[in-house]
C-alpha positions in Angstrom: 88.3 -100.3 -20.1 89.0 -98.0 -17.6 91.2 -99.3 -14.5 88.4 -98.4 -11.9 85.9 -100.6 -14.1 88.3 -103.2 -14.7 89.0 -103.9 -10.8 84.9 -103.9 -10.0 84.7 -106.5 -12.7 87.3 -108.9 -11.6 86.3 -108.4 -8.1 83.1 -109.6 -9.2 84.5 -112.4 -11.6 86.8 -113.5 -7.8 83.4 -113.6 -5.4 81.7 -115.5 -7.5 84.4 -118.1 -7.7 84.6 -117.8 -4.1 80.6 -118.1 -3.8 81.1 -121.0 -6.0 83.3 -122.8 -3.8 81.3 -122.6 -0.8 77.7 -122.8 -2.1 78.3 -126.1 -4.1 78.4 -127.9 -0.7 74.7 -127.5 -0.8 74.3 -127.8 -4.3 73.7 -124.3 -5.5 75.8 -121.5 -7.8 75.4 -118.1 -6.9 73.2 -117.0 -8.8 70.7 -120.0 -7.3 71.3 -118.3 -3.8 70.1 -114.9 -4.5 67.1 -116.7 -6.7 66.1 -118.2 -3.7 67.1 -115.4 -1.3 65.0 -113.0 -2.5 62.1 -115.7 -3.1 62.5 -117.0 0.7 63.2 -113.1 2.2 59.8 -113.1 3.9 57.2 -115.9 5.0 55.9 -116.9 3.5 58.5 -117.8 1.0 56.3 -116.4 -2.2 57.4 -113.5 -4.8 55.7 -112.8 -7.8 57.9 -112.7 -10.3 57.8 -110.2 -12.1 59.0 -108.8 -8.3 62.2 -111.4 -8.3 63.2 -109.5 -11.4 63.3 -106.4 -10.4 64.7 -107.3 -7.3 67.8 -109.2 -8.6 67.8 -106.3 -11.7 68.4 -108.6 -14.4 65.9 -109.4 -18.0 62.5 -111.3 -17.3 64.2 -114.3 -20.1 66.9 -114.6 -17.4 64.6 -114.9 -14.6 62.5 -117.3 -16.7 65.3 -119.2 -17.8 66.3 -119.6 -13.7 63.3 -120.8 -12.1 62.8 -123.7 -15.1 66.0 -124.6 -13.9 65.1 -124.4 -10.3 61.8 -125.8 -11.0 63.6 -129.0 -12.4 65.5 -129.5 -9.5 62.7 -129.4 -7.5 63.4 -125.7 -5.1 60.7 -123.5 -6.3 57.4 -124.1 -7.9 55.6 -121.9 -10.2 51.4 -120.6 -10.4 49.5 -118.1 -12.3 48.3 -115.5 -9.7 44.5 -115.8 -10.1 44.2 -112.3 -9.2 46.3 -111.0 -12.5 46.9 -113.9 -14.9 49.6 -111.9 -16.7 51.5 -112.5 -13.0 53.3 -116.0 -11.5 53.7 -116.2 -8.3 57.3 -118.3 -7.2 57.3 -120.0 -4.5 59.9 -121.7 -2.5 59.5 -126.0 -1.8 60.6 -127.9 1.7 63.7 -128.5 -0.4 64.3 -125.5 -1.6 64.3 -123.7 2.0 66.5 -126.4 3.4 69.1 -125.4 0.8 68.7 -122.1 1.2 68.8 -122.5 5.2 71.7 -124.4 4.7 73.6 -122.0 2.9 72.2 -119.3 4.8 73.7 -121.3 8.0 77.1 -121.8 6.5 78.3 -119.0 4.9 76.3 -116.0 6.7 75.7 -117.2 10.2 78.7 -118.5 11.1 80.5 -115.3 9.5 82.6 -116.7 7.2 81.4 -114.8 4.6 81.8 -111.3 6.7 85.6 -112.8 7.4 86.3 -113.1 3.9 85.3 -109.6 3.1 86.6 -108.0 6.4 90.0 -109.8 5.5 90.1 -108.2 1.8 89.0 -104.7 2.5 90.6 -104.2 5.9 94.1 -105.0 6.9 93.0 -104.9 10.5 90.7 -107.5 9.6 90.6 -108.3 14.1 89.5 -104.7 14.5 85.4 -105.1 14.1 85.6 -100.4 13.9 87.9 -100.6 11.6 85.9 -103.0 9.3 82.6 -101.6 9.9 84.5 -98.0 8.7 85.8 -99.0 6.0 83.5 -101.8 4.8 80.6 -98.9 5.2 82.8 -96.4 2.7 83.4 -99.4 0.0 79.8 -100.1 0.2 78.5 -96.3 -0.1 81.0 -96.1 -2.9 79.7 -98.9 -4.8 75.9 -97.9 -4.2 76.9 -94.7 -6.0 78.6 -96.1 -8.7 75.2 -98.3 -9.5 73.1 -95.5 -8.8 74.9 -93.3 -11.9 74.9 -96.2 -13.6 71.0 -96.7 -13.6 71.3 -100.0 -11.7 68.4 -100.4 -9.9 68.2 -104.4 -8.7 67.1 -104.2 -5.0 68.6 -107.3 -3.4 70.4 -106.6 -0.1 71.4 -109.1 2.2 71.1 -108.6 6.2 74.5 -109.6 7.2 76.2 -107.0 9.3 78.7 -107.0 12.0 77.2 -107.3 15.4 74.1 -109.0 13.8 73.4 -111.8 16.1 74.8 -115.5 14.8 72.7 -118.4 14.5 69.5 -116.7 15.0 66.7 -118.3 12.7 62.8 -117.4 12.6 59.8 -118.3 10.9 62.3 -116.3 7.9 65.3 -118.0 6.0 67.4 -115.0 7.7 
């Protein structure tokens, strides 16, 4: 494997440890967070989803596989869209935006999360330019090494520096 590769995929394999850490506070794995971040993105807290797939870029087995899991502990529930019946429409519970909010509130509001990543990227990790320069470059390079790759999975979260803390609306961000 090349060295370039090799780096991306253990700096993968290290956030998600990370993410694990922190997210099992409120009972959820990574991969449960951006389930139910791209569900809860907008009120009000419906996808299709056949839309969650595309959006987190992965198979529609995986995505399947997911929400039964989510479904049986209760976080999202599950219809036939009676507009197309090939379509199901996902749709967040009270407990599953509580987790979600929760999470939401403890790793992105308060910054922790932007702290962790301002700390490995930046040695100036005080310096809010010098983070915002060079966490900018490290994410334009990584959107065109997906790009030539033919990733096309569409999930983005909002968290930037300056982006106000604490602020919740009628949204999970």
């Amino acid at each position: 494997m090349h060295a370039i590769l090799f780096s991306i995929k253990r700096a993968f394999h290290t956030s998600v440890r990370v993410g694990r850490g922190w997210l099992g506070g409120v009972g959820l794995t990574p991969a449960r967070f951006d389930m139910l971040a791209v569900i809860g993105r907008h009120p009000p807290h419906r996808r299709l989803q056949s839309d969650v797939r595309h959006a987190l870029g992965v198979t529609a087995a995986t995505v399947s596989r997911m929400l039964r899991s989510l479904e049986e502990l209760g976080l999202v529930t599950r219809e036939q869209d009676f507009t197309d019946r090939r379509q199901r429409i996902v749709s967040l519970t009270r407990e599953g935006i509580r987790r979600l909010r929760c999470a939401v509130r403890g790793l992105i509001d308060t910054g922790a999360v932007q702290l962790a990543i301002d700390t490995a990227i930046v040695h100036r990790w005080y310096d809010p330019a010098a983070c915002l320069a060079k966490g900018t470059m490290f994410e334009e390079l990584l959107r065109r090494l997906r790009r030539d790759f033919g990733d096309n999975a569409l999930l983005s979260y909002p968290w930037r520096p300056g982006r106000a803390i604490g602020k919740m609306t009628d949204s999970i961000w």
